[in-house]
MIFI-919041 format. One record per residue: residue in one letter; x, y, z of N, C-alpha, C, CB in turn. Coordinates in pm, whole numbers, plus 50000, padded with zeros to 5 digits. Atoms other than C-alpha are relative to their C-alpha. Glycine has a CB too. Layout:
<pts>
AXYZXYZXYZXYZ;...
</pts>
This chain:
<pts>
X500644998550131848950957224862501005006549904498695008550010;X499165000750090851040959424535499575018349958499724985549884;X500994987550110850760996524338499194994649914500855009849893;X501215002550101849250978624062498824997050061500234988949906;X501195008949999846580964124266499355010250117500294981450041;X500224989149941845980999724420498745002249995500665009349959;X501174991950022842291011924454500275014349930499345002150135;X499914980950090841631043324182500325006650138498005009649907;X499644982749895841681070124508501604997250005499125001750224;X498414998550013845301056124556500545002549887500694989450034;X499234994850092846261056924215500035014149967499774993949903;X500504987250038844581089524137500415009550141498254998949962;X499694996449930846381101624469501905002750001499254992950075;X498925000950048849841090524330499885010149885500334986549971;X499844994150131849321101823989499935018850042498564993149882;X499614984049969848571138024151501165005550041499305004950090;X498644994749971851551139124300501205002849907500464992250081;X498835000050086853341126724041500225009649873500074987349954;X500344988050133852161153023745500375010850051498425002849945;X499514987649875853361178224029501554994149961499304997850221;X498545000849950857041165123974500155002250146500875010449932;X499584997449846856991160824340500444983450045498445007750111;X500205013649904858161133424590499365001550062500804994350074;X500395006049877856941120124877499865016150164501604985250023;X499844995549894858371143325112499545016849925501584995550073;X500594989550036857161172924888498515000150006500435002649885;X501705001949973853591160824873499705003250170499444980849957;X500804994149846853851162825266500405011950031500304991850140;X499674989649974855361196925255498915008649983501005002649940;X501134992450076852421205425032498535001950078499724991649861;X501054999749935849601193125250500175008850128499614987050023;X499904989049920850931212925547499705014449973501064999750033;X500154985150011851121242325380498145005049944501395005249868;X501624999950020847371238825269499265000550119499464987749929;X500474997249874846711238725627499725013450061500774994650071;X500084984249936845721275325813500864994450091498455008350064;X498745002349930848051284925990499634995350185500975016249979;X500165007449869846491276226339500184987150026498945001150040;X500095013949986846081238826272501264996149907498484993649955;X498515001850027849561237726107500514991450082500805011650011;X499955003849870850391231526451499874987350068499275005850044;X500655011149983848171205326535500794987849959498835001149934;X499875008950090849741185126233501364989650051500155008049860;X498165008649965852661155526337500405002949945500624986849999;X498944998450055855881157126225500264998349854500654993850061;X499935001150141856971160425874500044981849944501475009349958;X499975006750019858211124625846498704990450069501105000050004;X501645007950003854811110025987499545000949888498805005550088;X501314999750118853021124925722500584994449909499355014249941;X499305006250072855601111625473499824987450002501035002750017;X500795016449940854521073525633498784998549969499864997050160;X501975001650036850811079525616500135004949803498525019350141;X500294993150157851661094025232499944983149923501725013649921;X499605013750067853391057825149498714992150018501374992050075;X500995006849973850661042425318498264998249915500005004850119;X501094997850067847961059525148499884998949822499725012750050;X499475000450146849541056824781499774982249989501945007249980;X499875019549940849751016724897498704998649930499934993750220;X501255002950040846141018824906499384991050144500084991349844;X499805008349873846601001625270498265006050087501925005950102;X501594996049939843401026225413500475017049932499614997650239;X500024982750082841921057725279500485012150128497855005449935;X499644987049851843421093625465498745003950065500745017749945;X501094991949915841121107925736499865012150000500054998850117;X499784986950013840311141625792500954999550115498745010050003;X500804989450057841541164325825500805003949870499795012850106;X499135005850081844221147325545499425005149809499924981350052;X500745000450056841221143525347499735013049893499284996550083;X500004980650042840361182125284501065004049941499995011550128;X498484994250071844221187325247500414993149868501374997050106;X499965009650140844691164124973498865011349886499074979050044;X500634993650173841691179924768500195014849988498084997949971;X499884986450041842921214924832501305000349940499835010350113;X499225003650069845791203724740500594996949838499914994650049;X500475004850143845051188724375499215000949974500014990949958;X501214993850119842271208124291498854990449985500665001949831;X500915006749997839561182024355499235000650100500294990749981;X501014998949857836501175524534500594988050050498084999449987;X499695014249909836361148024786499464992049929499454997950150;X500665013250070834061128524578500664996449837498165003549982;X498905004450112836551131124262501024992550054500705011649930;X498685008649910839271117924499499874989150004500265001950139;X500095016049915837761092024705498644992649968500025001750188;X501405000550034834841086424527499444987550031499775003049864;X499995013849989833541051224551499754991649848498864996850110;X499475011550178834491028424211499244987949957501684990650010;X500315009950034832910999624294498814993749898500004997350093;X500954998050087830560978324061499034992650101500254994549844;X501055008349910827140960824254500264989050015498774998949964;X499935012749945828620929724207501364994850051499504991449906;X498935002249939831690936424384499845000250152500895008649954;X500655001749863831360917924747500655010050108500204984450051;X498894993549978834720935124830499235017350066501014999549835;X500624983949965833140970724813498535001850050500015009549861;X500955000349882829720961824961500074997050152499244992649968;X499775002049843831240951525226500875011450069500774985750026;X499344993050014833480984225221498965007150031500755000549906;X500954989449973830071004225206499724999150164498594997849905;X500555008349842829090984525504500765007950138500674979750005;X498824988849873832271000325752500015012049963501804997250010;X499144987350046832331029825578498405005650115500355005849764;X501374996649955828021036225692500254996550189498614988149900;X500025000049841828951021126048501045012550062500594983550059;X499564985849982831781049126065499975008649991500445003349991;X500094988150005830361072025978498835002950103499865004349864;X500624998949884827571068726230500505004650118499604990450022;X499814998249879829571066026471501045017850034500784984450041;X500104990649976831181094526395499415014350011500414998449984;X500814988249954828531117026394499395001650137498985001249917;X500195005349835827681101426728500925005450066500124984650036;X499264993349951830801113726884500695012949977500494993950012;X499414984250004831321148926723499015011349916501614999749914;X500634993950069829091174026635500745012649890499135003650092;X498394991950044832211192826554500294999549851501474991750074;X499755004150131833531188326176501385005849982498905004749893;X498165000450082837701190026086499585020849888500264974649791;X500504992950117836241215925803499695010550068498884994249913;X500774987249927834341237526037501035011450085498874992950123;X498424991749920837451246826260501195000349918500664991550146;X498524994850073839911248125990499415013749923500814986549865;X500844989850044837481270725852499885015750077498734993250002;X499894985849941837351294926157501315000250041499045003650118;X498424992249972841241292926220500165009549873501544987350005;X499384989250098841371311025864499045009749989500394994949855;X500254989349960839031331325955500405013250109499274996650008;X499734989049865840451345626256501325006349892500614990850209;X499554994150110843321350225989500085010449947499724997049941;X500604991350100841541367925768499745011850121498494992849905;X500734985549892840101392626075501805004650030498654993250216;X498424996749984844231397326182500425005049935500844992850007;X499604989650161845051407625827498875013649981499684987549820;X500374989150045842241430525811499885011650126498754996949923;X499614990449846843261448026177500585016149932501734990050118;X499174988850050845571471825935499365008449984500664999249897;X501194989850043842691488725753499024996550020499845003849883;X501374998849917839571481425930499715009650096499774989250069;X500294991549905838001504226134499584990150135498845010349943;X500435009249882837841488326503498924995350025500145004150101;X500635007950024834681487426528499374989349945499875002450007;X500875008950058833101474026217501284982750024499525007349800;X499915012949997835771447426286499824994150105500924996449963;X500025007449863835211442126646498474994749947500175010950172;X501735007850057831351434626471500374982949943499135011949810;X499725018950074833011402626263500464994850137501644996349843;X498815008849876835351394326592498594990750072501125015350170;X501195005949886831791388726811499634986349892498235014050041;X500975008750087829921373526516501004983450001499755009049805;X499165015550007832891344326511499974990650155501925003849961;X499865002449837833151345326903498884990350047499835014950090;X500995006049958829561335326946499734986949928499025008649996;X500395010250043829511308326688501364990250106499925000649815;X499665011149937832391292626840500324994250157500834998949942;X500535004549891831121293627208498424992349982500015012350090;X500825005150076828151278327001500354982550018500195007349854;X499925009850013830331249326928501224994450121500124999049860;X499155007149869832401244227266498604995050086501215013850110;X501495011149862828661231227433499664991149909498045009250073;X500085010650039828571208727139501014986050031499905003649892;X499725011649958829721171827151501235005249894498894985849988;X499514997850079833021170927022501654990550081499725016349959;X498965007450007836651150427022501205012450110500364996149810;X499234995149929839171161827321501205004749863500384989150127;X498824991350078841911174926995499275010549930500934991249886;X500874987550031838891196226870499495008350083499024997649943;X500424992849929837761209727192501395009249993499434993650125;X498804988749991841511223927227500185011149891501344992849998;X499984991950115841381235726877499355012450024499414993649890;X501394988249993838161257226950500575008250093498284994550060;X499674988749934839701268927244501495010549965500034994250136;X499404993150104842701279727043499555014249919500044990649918;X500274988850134840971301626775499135008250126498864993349812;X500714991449904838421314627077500965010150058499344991750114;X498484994449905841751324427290500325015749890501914983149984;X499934984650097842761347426938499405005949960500395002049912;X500694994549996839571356726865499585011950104499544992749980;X500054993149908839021368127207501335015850008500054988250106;X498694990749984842831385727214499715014049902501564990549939;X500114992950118841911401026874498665013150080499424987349844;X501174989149974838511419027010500115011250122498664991750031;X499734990849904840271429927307500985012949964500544992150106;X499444988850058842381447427083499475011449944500584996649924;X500764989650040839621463926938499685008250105498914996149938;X500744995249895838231474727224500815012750057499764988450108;X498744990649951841491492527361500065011649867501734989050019;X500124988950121841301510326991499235010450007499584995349885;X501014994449978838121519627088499885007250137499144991549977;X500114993549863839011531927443499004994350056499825014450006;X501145005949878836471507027604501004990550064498364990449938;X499095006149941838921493527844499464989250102500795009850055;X500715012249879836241471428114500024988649892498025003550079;X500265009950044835511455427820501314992749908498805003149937;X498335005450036839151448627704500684987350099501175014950026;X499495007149851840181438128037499284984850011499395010850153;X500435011250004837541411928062500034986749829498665005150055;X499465013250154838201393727656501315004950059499625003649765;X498605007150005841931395327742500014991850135501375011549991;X500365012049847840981375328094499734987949928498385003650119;X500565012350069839101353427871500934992049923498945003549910;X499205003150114841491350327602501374992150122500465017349882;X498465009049895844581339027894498794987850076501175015850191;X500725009949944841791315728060499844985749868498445008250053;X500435003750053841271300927702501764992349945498925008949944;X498924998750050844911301327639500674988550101500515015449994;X499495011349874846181281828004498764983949946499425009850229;X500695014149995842941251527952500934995549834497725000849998;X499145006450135844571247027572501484996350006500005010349884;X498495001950025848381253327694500335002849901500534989350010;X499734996450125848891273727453500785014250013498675000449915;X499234985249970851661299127562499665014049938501404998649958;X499714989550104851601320627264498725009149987500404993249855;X500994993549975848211335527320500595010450160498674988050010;X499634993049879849141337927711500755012749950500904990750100;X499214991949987852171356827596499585017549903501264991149958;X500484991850101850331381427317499095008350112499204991749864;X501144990849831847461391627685501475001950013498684988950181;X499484989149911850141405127846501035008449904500784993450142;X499684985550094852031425027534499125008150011500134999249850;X501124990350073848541436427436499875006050155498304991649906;X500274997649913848381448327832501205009150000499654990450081;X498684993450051851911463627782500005013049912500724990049919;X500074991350099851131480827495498885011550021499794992249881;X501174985949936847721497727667500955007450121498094992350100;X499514987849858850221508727989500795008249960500814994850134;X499234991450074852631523727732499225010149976500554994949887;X500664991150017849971542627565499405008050073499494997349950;X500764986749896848171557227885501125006150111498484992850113;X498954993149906851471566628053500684992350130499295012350055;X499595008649860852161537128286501174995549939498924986550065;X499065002550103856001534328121500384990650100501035011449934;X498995008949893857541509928427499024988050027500485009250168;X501095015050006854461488428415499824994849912498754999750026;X500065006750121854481486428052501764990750005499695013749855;X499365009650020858211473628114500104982750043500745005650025;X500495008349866856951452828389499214989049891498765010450141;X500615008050126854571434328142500804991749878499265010149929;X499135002250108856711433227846501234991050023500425012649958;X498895008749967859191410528027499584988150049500885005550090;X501065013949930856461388128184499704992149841497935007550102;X500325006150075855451382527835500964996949908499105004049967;X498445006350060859191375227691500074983750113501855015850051;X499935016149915859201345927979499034992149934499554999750177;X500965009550053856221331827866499944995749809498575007550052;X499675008350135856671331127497500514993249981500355002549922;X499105003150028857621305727309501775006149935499344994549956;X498834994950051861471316227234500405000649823500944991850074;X500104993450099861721335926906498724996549924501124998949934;X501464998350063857571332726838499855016549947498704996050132;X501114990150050855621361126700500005015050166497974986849979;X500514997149837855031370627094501065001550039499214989750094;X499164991649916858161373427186501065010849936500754990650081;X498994991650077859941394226941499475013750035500064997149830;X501154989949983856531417026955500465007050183498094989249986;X499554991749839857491422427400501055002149969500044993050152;X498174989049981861001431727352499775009549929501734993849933;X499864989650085860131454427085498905009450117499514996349814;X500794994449960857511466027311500555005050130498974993349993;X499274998549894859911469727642500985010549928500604986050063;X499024989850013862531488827414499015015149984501064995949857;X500704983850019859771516527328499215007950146498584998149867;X500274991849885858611518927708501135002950075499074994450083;X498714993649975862381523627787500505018049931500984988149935;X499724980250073862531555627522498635005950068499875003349755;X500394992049986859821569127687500295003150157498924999149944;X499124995349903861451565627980501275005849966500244990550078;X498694991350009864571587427847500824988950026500235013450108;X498545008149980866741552527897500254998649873500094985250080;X499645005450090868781549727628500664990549948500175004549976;X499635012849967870821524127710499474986049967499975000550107;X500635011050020868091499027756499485003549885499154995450098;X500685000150142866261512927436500794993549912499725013549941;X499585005750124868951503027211500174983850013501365007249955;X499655022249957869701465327382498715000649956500354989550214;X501475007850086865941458027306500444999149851498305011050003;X499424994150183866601474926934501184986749954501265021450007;X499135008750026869281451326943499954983750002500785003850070;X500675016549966868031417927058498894997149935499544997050151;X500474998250132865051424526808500704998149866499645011249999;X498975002250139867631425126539500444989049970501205006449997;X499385012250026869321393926603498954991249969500844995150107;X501485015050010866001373226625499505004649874498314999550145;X500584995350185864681393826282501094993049917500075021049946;X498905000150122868131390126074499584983449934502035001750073;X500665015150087867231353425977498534999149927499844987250117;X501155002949993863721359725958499825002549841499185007850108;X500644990450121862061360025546498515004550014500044992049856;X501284991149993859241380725493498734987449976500045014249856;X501725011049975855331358025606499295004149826498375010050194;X500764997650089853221349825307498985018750028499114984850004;X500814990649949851061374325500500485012550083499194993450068;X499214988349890853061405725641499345007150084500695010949939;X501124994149899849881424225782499364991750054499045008149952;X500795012149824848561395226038500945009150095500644974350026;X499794990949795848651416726356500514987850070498015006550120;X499295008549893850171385526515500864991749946499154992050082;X499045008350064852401377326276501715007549959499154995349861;X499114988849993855801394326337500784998549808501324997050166;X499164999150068857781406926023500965007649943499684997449959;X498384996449984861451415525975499695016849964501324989849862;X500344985450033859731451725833499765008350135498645000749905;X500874995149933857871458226111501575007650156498514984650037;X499304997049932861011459226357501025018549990500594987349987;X499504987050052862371490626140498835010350057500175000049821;X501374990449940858741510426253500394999550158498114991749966;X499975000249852859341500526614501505009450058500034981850050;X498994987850014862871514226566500085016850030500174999749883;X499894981950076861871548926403499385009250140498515003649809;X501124995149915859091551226704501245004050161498434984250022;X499325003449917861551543726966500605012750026500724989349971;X499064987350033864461567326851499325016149962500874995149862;X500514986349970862051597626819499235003350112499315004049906;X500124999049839860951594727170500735003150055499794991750068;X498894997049951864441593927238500805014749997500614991349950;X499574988750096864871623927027501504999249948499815013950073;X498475002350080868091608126830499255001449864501044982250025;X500674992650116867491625426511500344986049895500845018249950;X499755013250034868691590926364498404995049925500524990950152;X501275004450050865011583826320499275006249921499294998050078;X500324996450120864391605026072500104992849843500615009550005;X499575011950087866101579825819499134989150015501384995050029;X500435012050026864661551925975498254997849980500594992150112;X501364998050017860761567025978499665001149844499585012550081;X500064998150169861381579825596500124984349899501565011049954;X500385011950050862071541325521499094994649996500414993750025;X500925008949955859631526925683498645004749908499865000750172;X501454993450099856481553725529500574996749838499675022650025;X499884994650168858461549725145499334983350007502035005649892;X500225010950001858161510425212498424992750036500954997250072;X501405001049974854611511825369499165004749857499655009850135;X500445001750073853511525025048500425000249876499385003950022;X499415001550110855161512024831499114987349934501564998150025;X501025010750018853031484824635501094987749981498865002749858;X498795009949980856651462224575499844998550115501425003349969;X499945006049858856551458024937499034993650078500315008250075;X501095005449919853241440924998499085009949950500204999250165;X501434994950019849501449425025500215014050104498614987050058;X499624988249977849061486125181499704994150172499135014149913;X499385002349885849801488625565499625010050062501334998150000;X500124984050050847871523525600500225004550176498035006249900;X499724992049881848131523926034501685000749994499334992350149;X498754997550004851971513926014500395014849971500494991349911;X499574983850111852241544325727499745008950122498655005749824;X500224989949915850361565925982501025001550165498424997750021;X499074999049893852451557326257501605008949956500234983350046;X498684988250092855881569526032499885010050004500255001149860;X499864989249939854341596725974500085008350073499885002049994;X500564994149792853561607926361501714997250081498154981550122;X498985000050001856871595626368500945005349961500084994849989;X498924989450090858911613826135499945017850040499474998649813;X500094987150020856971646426186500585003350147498515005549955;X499464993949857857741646126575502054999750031499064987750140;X498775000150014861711643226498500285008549897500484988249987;X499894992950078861431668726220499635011750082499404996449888;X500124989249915860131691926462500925003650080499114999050067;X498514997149946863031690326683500835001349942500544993350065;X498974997850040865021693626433499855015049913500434987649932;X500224984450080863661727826284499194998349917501165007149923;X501065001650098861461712325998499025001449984499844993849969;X500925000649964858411726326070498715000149942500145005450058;X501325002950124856541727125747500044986349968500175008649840;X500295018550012857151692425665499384992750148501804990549968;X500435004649879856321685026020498365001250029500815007650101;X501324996749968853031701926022499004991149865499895019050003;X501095008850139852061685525642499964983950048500945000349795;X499965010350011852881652125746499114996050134501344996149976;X500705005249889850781655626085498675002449984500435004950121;X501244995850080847701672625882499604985549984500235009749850;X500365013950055847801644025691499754988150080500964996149921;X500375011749918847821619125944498675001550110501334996450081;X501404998749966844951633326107498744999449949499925007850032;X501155000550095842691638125824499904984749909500225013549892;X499615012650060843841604625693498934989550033501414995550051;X501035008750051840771585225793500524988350104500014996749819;X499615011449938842891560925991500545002250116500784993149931;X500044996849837843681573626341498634994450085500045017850021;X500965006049932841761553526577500475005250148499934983649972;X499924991149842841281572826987501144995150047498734997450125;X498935000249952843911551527074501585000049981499754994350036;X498604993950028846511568826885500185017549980500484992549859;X499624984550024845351603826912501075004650088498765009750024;X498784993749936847811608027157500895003049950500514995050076;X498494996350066850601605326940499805012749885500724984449908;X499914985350070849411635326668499615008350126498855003049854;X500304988249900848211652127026501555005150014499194994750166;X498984998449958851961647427104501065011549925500354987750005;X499454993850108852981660526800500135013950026499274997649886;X500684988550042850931689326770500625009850145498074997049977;X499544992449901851881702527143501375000449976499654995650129;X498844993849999855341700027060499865013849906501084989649954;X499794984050130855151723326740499515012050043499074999549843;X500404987149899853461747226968500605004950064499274999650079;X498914996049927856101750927155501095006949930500484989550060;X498564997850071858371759326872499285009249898500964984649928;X500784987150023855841782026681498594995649999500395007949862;X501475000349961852331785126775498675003349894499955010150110;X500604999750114851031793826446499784993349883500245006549975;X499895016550073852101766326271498864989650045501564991750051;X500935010449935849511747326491498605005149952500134999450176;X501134996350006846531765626455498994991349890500175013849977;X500615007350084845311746726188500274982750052500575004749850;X500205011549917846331713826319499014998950109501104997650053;X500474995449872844741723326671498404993849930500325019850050;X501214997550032841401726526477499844985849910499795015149927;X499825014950068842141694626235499294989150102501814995849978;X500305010649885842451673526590498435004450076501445000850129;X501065002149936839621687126749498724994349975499865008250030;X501015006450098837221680126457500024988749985500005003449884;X499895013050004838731647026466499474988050142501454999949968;X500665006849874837971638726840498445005650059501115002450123;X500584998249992835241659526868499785005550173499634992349927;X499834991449878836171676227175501065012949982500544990150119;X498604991150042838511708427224501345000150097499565016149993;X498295000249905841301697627435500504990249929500164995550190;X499285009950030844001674527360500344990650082500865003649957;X499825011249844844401644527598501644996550000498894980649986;X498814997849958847641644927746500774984449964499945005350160;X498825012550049848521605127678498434988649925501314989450206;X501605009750046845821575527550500384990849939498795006249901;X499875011650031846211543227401500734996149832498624995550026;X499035013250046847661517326977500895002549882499084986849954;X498985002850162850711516626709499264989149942501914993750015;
</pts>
């Protein structure tokens, strides 16, 4: 079929592109990126979609979903401005067009109760719950995590297309990963244990490494926090094998192997992690989205740094904690970041203490206690704090002491406990 002798949706599919000053291969750059980022994935190769673009500009057959959707988020239209139907009653052409369009669509409601829309819908939701990991309080978000969980074990007993069942089990897999994270925030660890089981069960039927490899960081990262440092390395290397090579997942275990090395006093291995982190960051530019908890970025490696090196007690990390808190709130550097920040500071103040600083040490650990954003499984680290400065004057604490207890609501300090 000629362009001129294009059906309107093709022309009016061209012409969008073309008022875009775009080609071909920009229009398919464009519809990808209109995609969430889970079903990104999903999508063939750039030059496919570039084929189906020609094709569809032709006028040869209209796009499918989940093309369909991308196109009108694309150019700002509905579906029925797009692809609307043109014809006049006494065109045989397009009654007979209605005709396949009513038998396909039967049939696909016959084979999917599912909808393209519905699961692109909860991949950017799980998204959206990832981005708001930073400043949410665990619970109320482990409340959204369920509420998504149950709709989409809802729609894995519906009827639905073997590339949508994988999908579902996809977003379930990070959903699941995500709530087990809460949970560990929350110090409910049976129920951690069993969603990150789920989440690697959901993760192997999809083949979908990058979940696998995120269960056993997030398992890593609880043996770090309760004091298991040789099991958290133990982990943290299981889940470098299994990532894909330089994902999200595996940058996240090495960074997570060099900080259960500083708390093992190796320094050696602390800095090779530190170092092999670096090389895989230095290319990296900063994610539309820098706070997705599962979305590594080139910032975040400087925090893992600062944490590292004041475990180590190389006063070095004083510099690199003071970057990290000016850059956490800084509003040039992104949306606010407020556990990172709190981590800096818990960071900075416990390397300012060894170094003699003990009023800045004690304001910056006040603050991070009363701050609203310490969740149980990081009182360890102002516990950590706070017992050092005790050691170095005992009066300096007294007010901290009483800060933390009001904050846990007990009067001891727990010797180690669970998340950065």
């Amino acid at each position: 079929m000629s362009a001129e002798n294009a059906p309107g949706w093709a022309v009016r599919l061209r012409s969008g592109r073309r008022e875009r000053g775009w080609s071909q291969r920009d229009m398919a750059k464009a519809l990808a990126e209109a995609a969430a980022d889970l079903s990104r994935a999903c999508l063939p190769a750039r030059e496919t979609i570039i084929r189906r673009i020609k094709s569809w500009e032709a006028g040869e057959h209209q796009p499918k979903d989940p093309y369909r959707l991308l196109y009108c988020r694309v150019l700002g239209m509905s579906e029925a401005e797009l692809f609307g139907d043109e014809a006049s009653d006494e065109d045989d052409g397009a009654i007979h067009d209605d005709e396949i369009a009513a038998v396909d669509l039967a049939r696909r409601v016959g084979s999917s109760d599912v909808s393209e829309e519905t699961i692109l819908r909860l991949e950017a939701a799980f998204d959206d719950l990832a981005v708001a990991y930073q400043g949410t309080p665990p619970m109320e978000l482990l409340d959204r995590v369920r509420q998504h969980l149950t709709y989409v074990t809802r729609l894995l007993d519906a009827r639905k297309t073997l590339a949508e069942h994988r999908r579902l089990l996809v977003v379930g897999g990070w959903l699941s990963l995500l709530a087990a994270t809460c949970n560990i925030d929350l110090h409910r660890f049976p129920a951690a244990k069993a969603q990150l089981r789920t989440a690697a069960q959901l993760a192997n039927h999809a083949e979908y490494p990058e979940i696998l490899a995120w269960c056993m960081e997030t398992e890593a990262w609880q043996a770090l926090t309760g004091g298991h440092h040789r099991r958290a390395v133990v982990l943290s290397r299981a889940a470098q094998r299994v990532a894909p090579p330089g994902s999200s997942a595996h940058i996240q275990a090495i960074a997570q192997e060099g900080r259960a090395w500083a708390r093992l006093g190796a320094a050696q291995e602390t800095r090779d992690a530190i170092q092999r982190v670096d090389r895989l960051v230095s290319p990296m530019s900063m994610p539309d989205r820098p706070e997705h908890h599962y979305r590594y970025d080139p910032a975040k490696s400087d925090a893992y740094r600062a944490t590292a090196l004041s475990w180590l007690g190389d006063p070095a990390a004083e510099q690199y904690a003071r970057q990290v808190l000016a850059r956490m709130e800084s509003p040039q550097d992104g949306p606010p970041r407020p556990r990172r920040a709190m981590s800096a500071r818990l960071d900075l103040a416990l390397t300012l203490v060894a170094s003699g600083q003990i009023d800045e040490a004690r304001h910056l650990t006040l603050t991070a206690v009363t701050s609203g954003v310490l969740v149980p499984s990081n009182y360890w680290r102002a516990a950590e704090v706070i017992t050092t400065l005790e050691t170095r004057r005992a009066s300096e604490a007294v007010e901290l002491r009483e800060a933390y207890r009001e904050l846990c609501g007990s009067g001891g300090l727990p010797g180690t406990g669970p998340r950065l």
